[in-house]
Each structure stands twice: as structure tokens, then as C-alpha cells.
C-alpha positions, -999 to 999 in steps of 0.1 A, spaced: 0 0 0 15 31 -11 25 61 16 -7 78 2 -33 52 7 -22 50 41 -26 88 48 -63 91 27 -72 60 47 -61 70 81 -72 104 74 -101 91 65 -107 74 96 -101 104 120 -127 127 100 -153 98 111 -142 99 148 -138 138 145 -174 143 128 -191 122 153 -176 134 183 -185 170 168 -222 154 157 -225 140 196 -218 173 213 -234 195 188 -265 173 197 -261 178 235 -259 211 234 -288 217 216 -304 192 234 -296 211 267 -305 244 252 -341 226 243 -342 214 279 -336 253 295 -362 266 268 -385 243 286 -377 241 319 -365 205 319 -334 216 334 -320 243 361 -304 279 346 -281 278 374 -245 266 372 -247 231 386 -278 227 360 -254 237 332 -223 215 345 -243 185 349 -257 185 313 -223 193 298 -210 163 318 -238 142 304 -232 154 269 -189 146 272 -199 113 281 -224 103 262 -200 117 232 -170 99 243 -194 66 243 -209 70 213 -174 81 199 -158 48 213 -184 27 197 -187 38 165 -144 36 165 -154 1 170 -170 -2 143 -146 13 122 -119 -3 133 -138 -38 121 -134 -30 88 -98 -19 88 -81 -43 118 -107 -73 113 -95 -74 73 -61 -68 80 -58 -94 109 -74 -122 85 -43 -112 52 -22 -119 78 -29 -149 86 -38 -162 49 -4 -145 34 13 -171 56 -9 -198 40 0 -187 7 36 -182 14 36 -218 24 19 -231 -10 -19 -229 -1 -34 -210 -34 -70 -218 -18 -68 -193 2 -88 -163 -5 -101 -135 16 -138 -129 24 -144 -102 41 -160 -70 30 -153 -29 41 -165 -6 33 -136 17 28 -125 17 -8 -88 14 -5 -91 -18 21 -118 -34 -1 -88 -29 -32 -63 -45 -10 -88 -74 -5 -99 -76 -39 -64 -73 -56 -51 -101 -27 -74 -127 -41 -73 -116 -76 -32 -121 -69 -41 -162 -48 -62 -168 -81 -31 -162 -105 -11 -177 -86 -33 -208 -81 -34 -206 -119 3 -202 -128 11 -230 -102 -16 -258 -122 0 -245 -157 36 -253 -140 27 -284 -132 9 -295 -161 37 -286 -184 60 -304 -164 36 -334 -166 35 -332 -206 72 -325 -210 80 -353 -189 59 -374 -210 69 -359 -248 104 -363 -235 98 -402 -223 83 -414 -255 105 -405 -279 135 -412 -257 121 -449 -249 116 -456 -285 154 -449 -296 163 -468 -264 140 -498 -278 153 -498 -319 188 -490 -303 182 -523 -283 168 -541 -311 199 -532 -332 222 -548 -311 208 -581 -328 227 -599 -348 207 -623 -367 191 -591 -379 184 -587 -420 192 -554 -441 154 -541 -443 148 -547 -403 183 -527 -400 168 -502 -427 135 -500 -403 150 -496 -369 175 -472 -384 148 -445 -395 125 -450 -367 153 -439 -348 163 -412 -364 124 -403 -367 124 -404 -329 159 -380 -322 147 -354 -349 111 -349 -327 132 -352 -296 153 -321 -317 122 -302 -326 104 -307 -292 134 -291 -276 136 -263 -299 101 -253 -294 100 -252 -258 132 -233 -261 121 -210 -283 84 -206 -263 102 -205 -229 122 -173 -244 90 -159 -257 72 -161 -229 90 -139 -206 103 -115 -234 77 -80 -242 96 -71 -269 112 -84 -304 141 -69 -309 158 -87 -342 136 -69 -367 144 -62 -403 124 -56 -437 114 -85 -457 95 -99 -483 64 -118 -466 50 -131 -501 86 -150 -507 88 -159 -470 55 -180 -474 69 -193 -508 99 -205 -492 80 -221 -467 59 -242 -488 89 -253 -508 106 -266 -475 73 -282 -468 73 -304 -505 84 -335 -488 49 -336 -472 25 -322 -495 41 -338 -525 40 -373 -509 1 -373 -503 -8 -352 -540 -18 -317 -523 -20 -290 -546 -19 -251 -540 -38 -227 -549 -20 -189 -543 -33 -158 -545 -6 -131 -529 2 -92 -533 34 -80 -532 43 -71 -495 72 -58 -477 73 -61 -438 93 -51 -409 92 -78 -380 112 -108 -370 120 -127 -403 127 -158 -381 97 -158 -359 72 -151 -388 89 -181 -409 81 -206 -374 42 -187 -382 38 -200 -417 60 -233 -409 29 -242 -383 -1 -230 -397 10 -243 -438 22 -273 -419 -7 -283 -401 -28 -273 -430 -6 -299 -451 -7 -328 -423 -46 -329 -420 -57 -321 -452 -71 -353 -475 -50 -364 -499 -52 -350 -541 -71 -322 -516 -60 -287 -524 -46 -258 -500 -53 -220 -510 -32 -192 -497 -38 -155 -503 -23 -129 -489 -40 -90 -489 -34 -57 -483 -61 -38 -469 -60 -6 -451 -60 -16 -413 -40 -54 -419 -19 -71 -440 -41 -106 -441 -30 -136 -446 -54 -168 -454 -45 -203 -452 -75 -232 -461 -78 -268 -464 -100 -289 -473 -92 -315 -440 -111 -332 -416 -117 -303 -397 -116 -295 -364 -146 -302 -335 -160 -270 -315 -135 -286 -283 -103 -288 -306 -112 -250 -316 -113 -238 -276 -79 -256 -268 -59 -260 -301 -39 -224 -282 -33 -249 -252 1 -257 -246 5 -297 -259 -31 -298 -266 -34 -320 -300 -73 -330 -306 -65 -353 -338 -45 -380 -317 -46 -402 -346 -11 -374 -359 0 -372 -324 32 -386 -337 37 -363 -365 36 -332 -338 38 -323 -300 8 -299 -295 35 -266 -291 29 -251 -327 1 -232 -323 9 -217 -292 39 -207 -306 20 -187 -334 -6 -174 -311 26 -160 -288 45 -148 -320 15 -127 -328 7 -113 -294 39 -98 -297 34 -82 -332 1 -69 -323 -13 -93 -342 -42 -116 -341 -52 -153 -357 -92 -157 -367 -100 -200 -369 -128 -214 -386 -135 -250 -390 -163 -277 -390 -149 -317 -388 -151 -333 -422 -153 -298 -442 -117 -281 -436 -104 -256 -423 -95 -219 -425 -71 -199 -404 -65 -161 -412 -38 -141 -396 -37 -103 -392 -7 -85 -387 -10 -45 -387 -6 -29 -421 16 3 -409 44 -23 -407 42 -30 -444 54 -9 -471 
């Protein structure tokens, strides 16, 4: 609590004291100036004394109580985040505050407190479910070149069961490779505000180049593209935006149908520079479309090999930091389109 929250508050607090002590004595003396008008009470000085006596106390009593009953809703709040910032200190993200003042800057402190157990609370699950799923993208692949490497050892082995063993183990180390990268490169994203290695460069060629180094897995299952694209320069992270289109073509390629075909267009407009990526896959379900932003989340387990559920968190992160955005439209059996917007006063 800043030094001037505490004056306003205990400010605050001594204009209530002050205004009903004044309210209480301003009452008796009127009250005693009734009480000559009629009679009630003696004009003599004894008269006088014993009325102002009466009116002190019953000031300083009706002063004392209502302290107490300001003082419950600045002590009784205070006592109780104590007591729970030692809970949370020690790990207990249950604990929340319910207690209500009606002062504005102790009702903040409460509100913010339990607003700062619920993040926490939060950020502690998140921890530990992405230590779960690392745990368990790390153990798979790692147990499988630990089983072919095994299985090599063989002797009475022939030349296509060597062949086999051989590429499911390199299979294996190179999404080992790429599920380290990622969580690398969305570790460093995550606690970084700003990109810093920007430079101008051509975002039509960029997606080109990224198709090409995608041919292996389009060409294999017959995908054709369709491309539509004006001629845009842009100023952001070449890298970062080739890891975009790398995910988004990529996915676009791995659960689309085969002889199915892929459009791309890319458009200037006066707000965005908008990008379009659509497939003609099996779609995503309303569930997959809530959670396909959720670290390791993969709804089509049927690929779960072919990925490990980081891309598309790295996009949506990649964005966030451009002041970009991603729009996502699907329906299972009938594609699906995914549109990017990054803003057009970085284009030239």
C-alpha cells in the first residue's frame, strides 16, 4: 500500500471519529438548550455543569463505539491477510479472503489479494501440467530410440529390419530435436515484451519458401496449391514469422485429404496485412477450436506422432507480440480456414 493510501485511509478514519464526536456534542448542546427553553433543566450553574457532563460522556461513548466499528473494517480485514499471506507463502493458493469494508482502499487491498491467490493458483496448475507433458513428450521418444537402439544390437538381424530400426530412430531423435527447440524458443517468448531482431522482408517470398521446404509432405500425399498473394514488404522478426507459416501451412498440409487442395492469399487492406491459409481437412470439432492455443493440446491424436501440441501456441505467442491476431474457422469433415492479421503500418 502506497504512503498515500495509508494517509487518505487514516485520514479518513479520524474525519469519522472527528465528525461524530462533533455530531454528539453539537446534539447535547442543543439538546440542553431545548431542555432550558422548557424548563426540563435548572439555569443555574450546577444545572449547566451536569448537562455538559452528560453530553462529554455520552459523546465519548458514542465516539468509542462507533471507532469500533470502524476499526472492524480496517483491523478485522487486515488481521485475517495476515494470517492467509502465511498460508499462501507456504503453498496454499485456496486461500482467498472474504471479508467486505466498506472503505475503498481496504476493499482494493482485498480484492487485488485474491485476484493475486487466483493467478497464482493458476500459474502453479500450468507449472505443473507442463512439467507433466514435458515429462511425458520427453519419455516417449527417448524410450523408442532406447528400444530400436536395443533391437539393433541383434545380430541375426536382415538389411530391411536394420533399414527399419535405423529411420525410426532417427524419426524419434529429430522430434526429440524439434520438441526441444520449441519449448526453447516458447520459454524465451514467454517472458520477453519485446522483439528486438527486426528487419524488412519480403512476406509473399517468405510464405513461398515455406511451402517449398514443406514439398516433402504435400508432395507425398498429391496436395496442390492454390496462391493468391500481393506484393508485401514487412518489418518484424523474419525468423519468428517463418516458425508462423511453418505451423499453420504445416498443419494445414498434415490434415488435409489427400489429391485435396490448399489455398493461400495474402491482402493488403487498409488496417491489416491478411493472410489466409484453407484446407480442405477433416476439420476440427467446436472442443479442438477452444484448446488448439493450449500448450500440448493435440485434438487429432490419430497425428499425435507427427507433432507435439507446441505449434500453435507458438504462433498465437509470436503474434501477441506483433500486435497481431489469428481468426479460426473450421467444421470436422469440411476443412479448415485460419487467417492471420498482422497490422498494415508495418508494411510498405
Amino acid at each position: 500500500m502506497t504512503r498515500d493510501k495509508k494517509w487518505r485511509i487514516g485520514l479518513y478514519y479520524i474525519i469519522l471519529l472527528a465528525s461524530v464526536m462533533a455530531g454528539t456534542i453539537l446534539f447535547g448542546v442543543v439538546t440542553v438548550v431545548v431542555f432550558k427553553y422548557f424548563g426540563v433543566i435548572e439555569s443555574s450553574e450546577s444545572g449547566y455543569t451536569i448537562a455538559l457532563i452528560t453530553t462529554i460522556i455520552i459523546s465519548v461513548l458514542v465516539t468509542f463505539f462507533a471507532a469500533l466499528m470502524l476499526g472492524k473494517n480496517i483491523i478485522d480485514p487486515v488481521t485475517k491477510l495476515s494470517d492467509l499471506s502465511r498460508r499462501v507463502a507456504k503453498g496454499d493458493f485456496n486461500a482467498t479472503l472474504d471479508a467486505k469494508s466498506y472503505i475503498d482502499e481496504i476493499q482494493t487491498v482485498i480484492n487485488s489479494f485474491n485476484a493475486m491467490v487466483k493467478e497464482l493458483g493458476t500459474n502453479e496448475a500450468l507449472s505443473n501440467d507442463f512439467v507433466t507433458n514435458v515429462s511425458h513428450e520427453f519419455k516417449t521418444p527417448i524410450a523408442a530410440i532406447e528400444g530400436y537402439a536395443t533391437l539393433l544390437q541383434e545380430k541375426a538381424l536382415s538389411d530391411d529390419e536394420r533399414e527399419e530400426y535405423i529411420e525410426k530412430i532417427l524419426f524419434n531423435s529429430k522430434r526429440l530435436s524439434t520438441l526441444t527447440g520449441n519449448i526453447l524458443l516458447l520459454s524465451k517468448l514467454e517472458t520477453q515484451n519485446i522483439i528486438t531482431d527486426k528487419s524488412w522482408f519480403s512476406l509473399d517470398e517468405q510464405i513461398r519458401k515455406c511451402i517449398l521446404s514443406l514439398e516433402s509432405k504435400w508432395s507425398e500425399k498429391g496436395i496442390d496449391f492454390n496462391i493468391e498473394m500481393d506484393k508485401v514488404w514487412y518489418y518484424a522478426s523474419e525468423n519468428l514469422f517463418f516458425t508462423v507459416w511453418t505451423n499453420i501451412i504445416g498443419n494445414a498440409v498434415k490434415y488435409s485429404k489427400e489429391n485435396s487442395t490448399i489455398d493461400i492469399t495474402l491482402e493488403k487492406s487498409v488496417d491489416f496485412i491478411i493472410v489466409t491459409v484453407t484446407d480442405e481437412g477433416v476439420g476440427m470439432s467446436p472442443e479442438t477450436l477452444e484448446h488448439m492455443f493450449d500448450k500440448f493440446y493435440q485434438g487429432d491424436l490419430s497425428h499425435r506422432a507427427e507433432g507435439n501440441g507446441l505449434g500453435l501456441t507458438l504462433v498465437k505467442r509470436i503474434l501477441d507480440l506483433c500486435n497481431a491476431h489469428a481468426e479460426v474457422k473450421s467444421q470436422l469433415g469440411a476443412g479448415t480456414e485460419f487467417t492471420v492479421f498482422l497490422p498494415a503500418d508495418r508494411a510498405e
